[in-house]
N, C-alpha and C positions, 0 to 999 in steps of 0.2 A: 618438445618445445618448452621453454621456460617457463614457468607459469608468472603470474603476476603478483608483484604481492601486496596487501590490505590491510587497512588497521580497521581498527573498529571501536570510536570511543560510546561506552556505556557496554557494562556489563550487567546488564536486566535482564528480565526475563527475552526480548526483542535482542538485543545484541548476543546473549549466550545460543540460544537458536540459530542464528545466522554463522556463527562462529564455529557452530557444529555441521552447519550444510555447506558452508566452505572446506572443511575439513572430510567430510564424506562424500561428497557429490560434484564438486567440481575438477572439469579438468581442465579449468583459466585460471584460474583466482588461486593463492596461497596465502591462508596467517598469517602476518606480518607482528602483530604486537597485538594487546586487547588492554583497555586503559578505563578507568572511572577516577573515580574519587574519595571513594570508600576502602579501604584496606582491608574490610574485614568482606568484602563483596564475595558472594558464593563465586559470582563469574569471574570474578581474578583470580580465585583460586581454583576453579575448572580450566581455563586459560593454562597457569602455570601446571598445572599434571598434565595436561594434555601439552607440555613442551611450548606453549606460544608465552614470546618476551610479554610482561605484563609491566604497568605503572598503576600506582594509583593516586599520582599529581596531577588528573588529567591531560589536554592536550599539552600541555608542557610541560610533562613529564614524558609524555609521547615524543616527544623532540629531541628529547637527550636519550634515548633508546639508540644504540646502533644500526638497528633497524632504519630506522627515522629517513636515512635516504635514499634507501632502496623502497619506501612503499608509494605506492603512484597512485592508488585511491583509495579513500577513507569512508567509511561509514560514523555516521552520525547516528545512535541510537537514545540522546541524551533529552532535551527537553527542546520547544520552540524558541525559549530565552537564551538557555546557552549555543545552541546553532548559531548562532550572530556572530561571538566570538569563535568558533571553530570554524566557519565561514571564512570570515577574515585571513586567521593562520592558513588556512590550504589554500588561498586564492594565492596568498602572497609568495608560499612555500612551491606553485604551481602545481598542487595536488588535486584531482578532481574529489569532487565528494557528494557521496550519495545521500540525502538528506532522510531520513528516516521518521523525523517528526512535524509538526504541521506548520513549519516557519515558512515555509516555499518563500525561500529568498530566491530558489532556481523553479524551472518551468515545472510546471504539472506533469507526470510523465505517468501513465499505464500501460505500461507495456502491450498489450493487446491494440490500444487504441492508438500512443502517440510518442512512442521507444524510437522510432525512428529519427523522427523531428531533431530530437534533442542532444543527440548524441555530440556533438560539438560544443556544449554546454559545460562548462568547470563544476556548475552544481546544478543537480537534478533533484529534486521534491517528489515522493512516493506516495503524496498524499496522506491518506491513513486508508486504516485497514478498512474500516464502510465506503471509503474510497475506490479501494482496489477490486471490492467483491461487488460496486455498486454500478458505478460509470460504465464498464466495460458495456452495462444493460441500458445503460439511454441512450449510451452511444447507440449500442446495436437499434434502439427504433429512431433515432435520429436520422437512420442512415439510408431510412423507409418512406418516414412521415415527420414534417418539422414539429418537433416538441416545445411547446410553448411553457409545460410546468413541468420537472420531475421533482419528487418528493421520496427521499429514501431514510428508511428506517435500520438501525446497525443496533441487534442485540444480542451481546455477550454477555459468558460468562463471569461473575465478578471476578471469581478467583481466576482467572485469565489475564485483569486489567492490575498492571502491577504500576508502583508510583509513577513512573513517568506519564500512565495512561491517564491515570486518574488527575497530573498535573497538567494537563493538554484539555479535556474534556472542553473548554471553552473554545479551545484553539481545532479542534476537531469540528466541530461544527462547524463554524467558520471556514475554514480550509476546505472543506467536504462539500461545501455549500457553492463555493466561487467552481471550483472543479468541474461539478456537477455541470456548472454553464459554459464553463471556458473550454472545457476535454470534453465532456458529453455530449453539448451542442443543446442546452435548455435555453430556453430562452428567460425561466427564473426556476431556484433550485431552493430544496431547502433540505436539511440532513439533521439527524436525531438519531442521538445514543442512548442506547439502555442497558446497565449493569445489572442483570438478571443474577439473582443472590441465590436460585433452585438449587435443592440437593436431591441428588446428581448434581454434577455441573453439565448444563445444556451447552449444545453444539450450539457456533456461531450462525444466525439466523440473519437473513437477509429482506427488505423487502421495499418494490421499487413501485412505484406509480408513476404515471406517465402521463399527461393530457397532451394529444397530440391531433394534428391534420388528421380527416379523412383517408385511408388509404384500405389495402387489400388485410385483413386482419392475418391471413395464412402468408404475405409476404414480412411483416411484420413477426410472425410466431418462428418462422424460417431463419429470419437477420438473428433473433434471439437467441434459437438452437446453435446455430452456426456461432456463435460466440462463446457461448457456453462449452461447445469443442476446444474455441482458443485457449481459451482460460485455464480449461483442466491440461492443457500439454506443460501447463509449469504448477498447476494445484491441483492434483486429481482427485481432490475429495470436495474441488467446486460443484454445486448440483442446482438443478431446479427440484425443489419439493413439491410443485404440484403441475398441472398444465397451465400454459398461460391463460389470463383471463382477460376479459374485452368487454368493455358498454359503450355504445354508442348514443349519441346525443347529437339529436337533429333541431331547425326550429320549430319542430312541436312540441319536443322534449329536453329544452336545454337544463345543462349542470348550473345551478346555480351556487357560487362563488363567494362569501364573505368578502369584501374589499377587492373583487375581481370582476363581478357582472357575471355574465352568462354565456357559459363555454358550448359550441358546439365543437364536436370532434369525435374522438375515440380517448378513451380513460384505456390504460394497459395495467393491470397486474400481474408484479411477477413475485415468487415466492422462491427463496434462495434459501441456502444451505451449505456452512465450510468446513469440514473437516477437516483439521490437521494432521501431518505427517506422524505427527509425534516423535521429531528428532532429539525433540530435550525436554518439549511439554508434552504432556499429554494432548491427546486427541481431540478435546473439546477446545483447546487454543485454536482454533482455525483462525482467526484474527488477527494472531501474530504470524502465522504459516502464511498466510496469504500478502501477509508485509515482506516480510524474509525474505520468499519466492521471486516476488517480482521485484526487490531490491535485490536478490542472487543475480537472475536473469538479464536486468539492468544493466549493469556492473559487468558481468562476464560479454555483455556485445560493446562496452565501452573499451573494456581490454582489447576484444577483437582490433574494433578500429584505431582505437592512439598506439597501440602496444603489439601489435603481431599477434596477440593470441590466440590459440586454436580457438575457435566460437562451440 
């Protein structure tokens, strides 16, 4: 069956990754062109040896590539500000496009949680990468006990956060934040990044809290396992680092709250961990593995449905 084919503007570290697991691992999706803006970009020149049409006028240079009408979905790997205007050109050009950075002009999508939903969508938002590795996990005790607060914590390696990351980091928070409530199911979220500068470069670390309803704490630890399965069938180096943990707080011992009062419930700790593939970065990029992944995954059931592709 024909495969489909894809551009990909931004050749970053997030766009050269994704460029190579299209290239090695799918059997929907083909190359179509790879585009930035820089001429001297390592990934336009990985791109062109690896045979894929490359620009570096951006998406308007993307345009006048031959390619240009045979590609039906684009990845966006470039910034929250330039997403506006590539936005724009693929709505009007009628190309779907998968939003890779934290503008979510289209729905929230994580694949584990809410890939389904959206599939009908011209543009899909992937969140960010404490997004992809976080949600999946409040979701899983939302779907237990109503969660009134999640609070997640995303710390990577610096040499992993390359300019795009580091020009988002406002926009990451924020995105990660509404996510949290709208995908998750919190009823208030809040998200924090940490650029860990260790040498070694440390693996991407995860960690989630939860303040939630009363309920069975083993059906709760169960929703969590049972997700943690989902997640690793497209990132299998997603983990929990430790077992989960649990306090309870009743009215003799309520959580008290800064600017919230006083929580009775269950507090949930979970303790995460992302390796990556290592298809182009090394292994402590889980960050970017787990964006790519479920930006890959995305993308390949959107072909399924518009396009015929084999899924």
């Amino acid at each position: 069956m024909t495969k489909v084919k894809t551009a990909i503007i931004g050749p970053g570290n997030i766009g050269t990754d994704l460029m190579i697991k299209i290239m090695r691992t799918s059997d929907t999706l083909e190359m179509g062109a790879m585009v930035g803006v820089d001429p001297t970009s390592d990934g336009l020149a990985r791109a062109a040896r690896m045979g894929v049409a490359i620009s570096s006028d951006g998406i308007e240079g993307l345009q006048k590539l031959d390619v240009w009408k045979d590609i039906k979905i684009i990845f966006d790997a470039t910034s929250a500000y330039a997403h506006k205007h590539h936005d724009a050109v693929c709505r009007a050009a009628g190309k779907i496009i998968v939003d890779l950075t934290p503008a979510a002009l289209g729905p929230y999508t994580v694949p584990v949680v809410n890939m389904d939903q959206n599939l009908n969508e011209p543009n899909v938002n992937m969140v960010t990468c404490g997004g992809q590795a976080t949600i999946p996990i409040v979701a899983a005790v939302s779907r237990v006990a109503k969660v009134h607060y999640a609070e997640i914590i995303a710390s990577i390696s610096s040499k992993s956060a390359g300019p795009g990351t580091r020009a988002n980091i406002d926009e990451f928070t924020e995105t990660t934040r509404r996510a949290i409530e709208k995908v998750g199911g919190a009823g208030k979220g809040k998200a924090i990044i940490i650029l860990n500068p260790a040498e070694p470069p440390m693996l991407m670390r995860d960690t989630v809290f939860t303040l939630s309803e009363m309920a069975d704490e083993k059906e709760i630890e169960k929703s969590i396992m049972d997700m943690v399965k989902e997640v690793q069938s497209y990132v299998p180096g997603y983990r929990l680092k430790q077992k989960v943990q649990f306090e309870r707080f009743g009215a003799n011992n309520p959580l008290k709250i800064p600017g919230y009062g006083e929580f009775e419930g269950i507090k949930s700790s979970i303790y995460l961990e992302v390796e990556g593939a290592a298809h182009y970065l090394p292994a402590y990029a889980g960050n970017l593995d787990i964006m790519t992944s479920a930006a890959l995954g995305t993308a390949e059931k959107l072909a399924a449905l518009k396009f015929g592709a084999a899924a």
